[in-house]
ChimeraX commands (.cxc) that place a marker at each C-alpha (Angstrom):
marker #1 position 7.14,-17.09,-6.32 radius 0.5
marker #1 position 4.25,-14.33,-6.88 radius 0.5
marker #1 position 4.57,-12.56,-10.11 radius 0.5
marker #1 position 3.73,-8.48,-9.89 radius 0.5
marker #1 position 2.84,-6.70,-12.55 radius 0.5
marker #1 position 3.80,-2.56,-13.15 radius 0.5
marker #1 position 0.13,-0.77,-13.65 radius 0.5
marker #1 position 2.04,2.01,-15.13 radius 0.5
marker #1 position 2.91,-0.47,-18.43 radius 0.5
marker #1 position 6.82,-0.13,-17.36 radius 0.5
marker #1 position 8.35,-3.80,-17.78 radius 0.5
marker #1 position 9.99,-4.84,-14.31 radius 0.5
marker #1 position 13.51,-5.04,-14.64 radius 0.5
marker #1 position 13.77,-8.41,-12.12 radius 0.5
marker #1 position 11.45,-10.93,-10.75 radius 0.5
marker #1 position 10.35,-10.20,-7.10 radius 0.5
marker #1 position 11.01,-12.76,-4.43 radius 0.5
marker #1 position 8.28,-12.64,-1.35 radius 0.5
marker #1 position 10.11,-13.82,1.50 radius 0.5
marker #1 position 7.33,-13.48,3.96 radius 0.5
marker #1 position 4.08,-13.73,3.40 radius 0.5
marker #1 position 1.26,-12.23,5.93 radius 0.5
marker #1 position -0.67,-14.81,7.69 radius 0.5
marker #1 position -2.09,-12.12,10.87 radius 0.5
marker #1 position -2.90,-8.66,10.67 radius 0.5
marker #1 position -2.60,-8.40,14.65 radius 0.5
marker #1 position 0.74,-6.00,15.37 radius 0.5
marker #1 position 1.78,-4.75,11.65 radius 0.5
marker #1 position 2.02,-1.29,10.02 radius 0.5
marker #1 position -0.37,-1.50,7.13 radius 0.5
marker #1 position 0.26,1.32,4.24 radius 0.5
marker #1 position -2.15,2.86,1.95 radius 0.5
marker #1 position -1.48,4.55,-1.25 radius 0.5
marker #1 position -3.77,6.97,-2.53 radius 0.5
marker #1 position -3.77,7.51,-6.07 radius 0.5
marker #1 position -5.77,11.09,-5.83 radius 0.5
marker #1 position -9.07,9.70,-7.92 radius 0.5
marker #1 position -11.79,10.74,-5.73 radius 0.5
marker #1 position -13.21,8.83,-2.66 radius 0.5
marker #1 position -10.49,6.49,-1.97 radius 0.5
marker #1 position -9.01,8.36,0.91 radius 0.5
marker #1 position -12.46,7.98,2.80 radius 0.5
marker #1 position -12.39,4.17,1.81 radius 0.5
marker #1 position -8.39,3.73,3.01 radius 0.5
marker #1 position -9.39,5.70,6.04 radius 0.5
marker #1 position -12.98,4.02,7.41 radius 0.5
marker #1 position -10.02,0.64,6.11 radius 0.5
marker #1 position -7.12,2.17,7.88 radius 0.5
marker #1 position -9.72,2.18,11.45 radius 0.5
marker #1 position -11.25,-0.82,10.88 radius 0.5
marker #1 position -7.87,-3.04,10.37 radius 0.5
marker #1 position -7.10,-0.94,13.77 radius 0.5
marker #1 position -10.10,-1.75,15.94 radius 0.5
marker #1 position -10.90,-5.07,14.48 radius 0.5
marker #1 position -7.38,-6.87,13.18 radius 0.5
marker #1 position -5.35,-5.36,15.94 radius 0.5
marker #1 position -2.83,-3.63,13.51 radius 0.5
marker #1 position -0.32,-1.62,14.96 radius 0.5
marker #1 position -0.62,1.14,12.83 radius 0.5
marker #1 position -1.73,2.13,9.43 radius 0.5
marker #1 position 0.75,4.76,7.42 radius 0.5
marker #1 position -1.43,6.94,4.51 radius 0.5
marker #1 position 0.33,8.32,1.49 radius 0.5
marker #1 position -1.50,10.28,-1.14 radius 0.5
marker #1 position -0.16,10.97,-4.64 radius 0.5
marker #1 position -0.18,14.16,-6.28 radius 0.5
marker #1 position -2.01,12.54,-9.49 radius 0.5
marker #1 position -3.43,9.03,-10.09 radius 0.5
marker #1 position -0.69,9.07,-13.44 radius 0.5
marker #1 position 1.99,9.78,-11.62 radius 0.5
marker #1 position 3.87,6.58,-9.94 radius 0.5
marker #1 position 4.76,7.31,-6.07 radius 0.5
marker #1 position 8.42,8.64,-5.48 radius 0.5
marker #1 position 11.25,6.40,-4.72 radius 0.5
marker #1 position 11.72,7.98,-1.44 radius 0.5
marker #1 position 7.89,7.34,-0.50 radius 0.5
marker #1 position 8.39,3.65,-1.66 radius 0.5
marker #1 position 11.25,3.16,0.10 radius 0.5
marker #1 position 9.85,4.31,3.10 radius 0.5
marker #1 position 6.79,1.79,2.76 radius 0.5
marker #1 position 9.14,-0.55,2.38 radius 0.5
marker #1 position 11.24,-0.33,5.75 radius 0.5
marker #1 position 7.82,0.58,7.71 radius 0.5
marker #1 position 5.04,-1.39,6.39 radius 0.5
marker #1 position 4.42,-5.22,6.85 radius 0.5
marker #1 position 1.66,-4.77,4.08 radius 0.5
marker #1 position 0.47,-1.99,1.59 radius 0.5
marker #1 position -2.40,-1.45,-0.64 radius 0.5
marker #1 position -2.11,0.59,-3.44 radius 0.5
marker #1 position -5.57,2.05,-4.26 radius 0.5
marker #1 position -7.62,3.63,-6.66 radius 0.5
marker #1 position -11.00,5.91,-6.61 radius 0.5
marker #1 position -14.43,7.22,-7.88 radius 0.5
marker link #1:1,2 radius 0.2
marker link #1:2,3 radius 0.2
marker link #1:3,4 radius 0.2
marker link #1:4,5 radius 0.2
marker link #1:5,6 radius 0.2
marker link #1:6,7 radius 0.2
marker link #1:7,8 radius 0.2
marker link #1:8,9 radius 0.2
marker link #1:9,10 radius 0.2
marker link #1:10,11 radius 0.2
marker link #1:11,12 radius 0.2
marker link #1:12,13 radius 0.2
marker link #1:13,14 radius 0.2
marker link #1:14,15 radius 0.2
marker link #1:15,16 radius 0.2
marker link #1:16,17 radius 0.2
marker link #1:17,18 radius 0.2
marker link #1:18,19 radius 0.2
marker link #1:19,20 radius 0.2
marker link #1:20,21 radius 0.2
marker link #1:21,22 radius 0.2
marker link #1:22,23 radius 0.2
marker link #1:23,24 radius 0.2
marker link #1:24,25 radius 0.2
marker link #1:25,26 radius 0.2
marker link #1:26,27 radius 0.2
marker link #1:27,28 radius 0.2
marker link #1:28,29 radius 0.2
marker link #1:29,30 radius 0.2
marker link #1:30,31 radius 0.2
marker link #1:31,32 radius 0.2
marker link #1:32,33 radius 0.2
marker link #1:33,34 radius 0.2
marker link #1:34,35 radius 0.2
marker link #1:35,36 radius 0.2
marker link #1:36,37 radius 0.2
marker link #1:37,38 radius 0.2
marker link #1:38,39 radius 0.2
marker link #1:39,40 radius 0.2
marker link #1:40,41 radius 0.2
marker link #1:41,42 radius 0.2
marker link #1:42,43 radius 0.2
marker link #1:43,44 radius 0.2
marker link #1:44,45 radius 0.2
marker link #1:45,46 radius 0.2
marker link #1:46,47 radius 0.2
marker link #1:47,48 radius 0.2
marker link #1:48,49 radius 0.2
marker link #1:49,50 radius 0.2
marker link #1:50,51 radius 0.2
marker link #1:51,52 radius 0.2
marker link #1:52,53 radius 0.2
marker link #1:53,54 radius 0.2
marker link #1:54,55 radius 0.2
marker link #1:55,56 radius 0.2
marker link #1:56,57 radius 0.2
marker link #1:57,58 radius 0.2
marker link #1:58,59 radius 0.2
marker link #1:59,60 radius 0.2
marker link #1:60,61 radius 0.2
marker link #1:61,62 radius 0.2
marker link #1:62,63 radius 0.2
marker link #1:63,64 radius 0.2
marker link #1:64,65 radius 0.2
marker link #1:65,66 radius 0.2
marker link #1:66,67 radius 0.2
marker link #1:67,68 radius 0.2
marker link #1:68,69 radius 0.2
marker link #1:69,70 radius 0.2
marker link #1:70,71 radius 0.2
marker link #1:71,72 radius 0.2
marker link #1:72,73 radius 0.2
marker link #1:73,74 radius 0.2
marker link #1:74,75 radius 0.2
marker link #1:75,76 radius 0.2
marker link #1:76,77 radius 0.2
marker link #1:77,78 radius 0.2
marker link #1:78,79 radius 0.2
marker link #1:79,80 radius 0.2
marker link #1:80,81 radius 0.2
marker link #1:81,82 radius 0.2
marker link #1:82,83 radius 0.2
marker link #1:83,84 radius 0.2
marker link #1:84,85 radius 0.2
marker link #1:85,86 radius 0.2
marker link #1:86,87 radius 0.2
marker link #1:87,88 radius 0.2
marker link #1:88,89 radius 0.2
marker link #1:89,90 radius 0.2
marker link #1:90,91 radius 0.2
marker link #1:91,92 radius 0.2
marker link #1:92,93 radius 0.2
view
């Protein structure tokens, strides 16, 4: 079982079960979430094209907040979840 900790200080309702874990980066959709704090979106995209040309991902999927203190919406998260096989949530400056 991995453990995953809220970074907004909210206490997670239920413990998280990782069916799957990723052992090849070679044909999944890898997500990025920009928090808005500047520079990240050049690091997630020089990332997003070398996970691309060098791991063989299918496809990287960007998302960029409208503030670093705001969480991402539900819908956005959601999303993530039915597309990505991996995401990194990431953070500037």
């Amino acid at each position: 079982m991995i453990k995953l900790y809220d970074p907004t200080g909210v206490p997670l309702s239920s413990t998280v079960q990782i069916e799957q874990s990723v052992t090849s980066l070679a044909g999944k959709v890898v997500g990025f979430i920009d928090n808005s704090k500047p520079n990240f979106e050049y690091l997630a995209a020089d990332l997003g094209e070398l996970l691309t040309t060098r791991y063989d991902v299918a496809r990287v999927i960007m998302h960029r907040k409208r503030a670093a203190s705001v969480p991402a919406a539900n819908d956005v998260l959601d999303d993530f979840a039915r597309q990505c096989d991996l995401v990194i949530a990431g953070s500037g400056d």
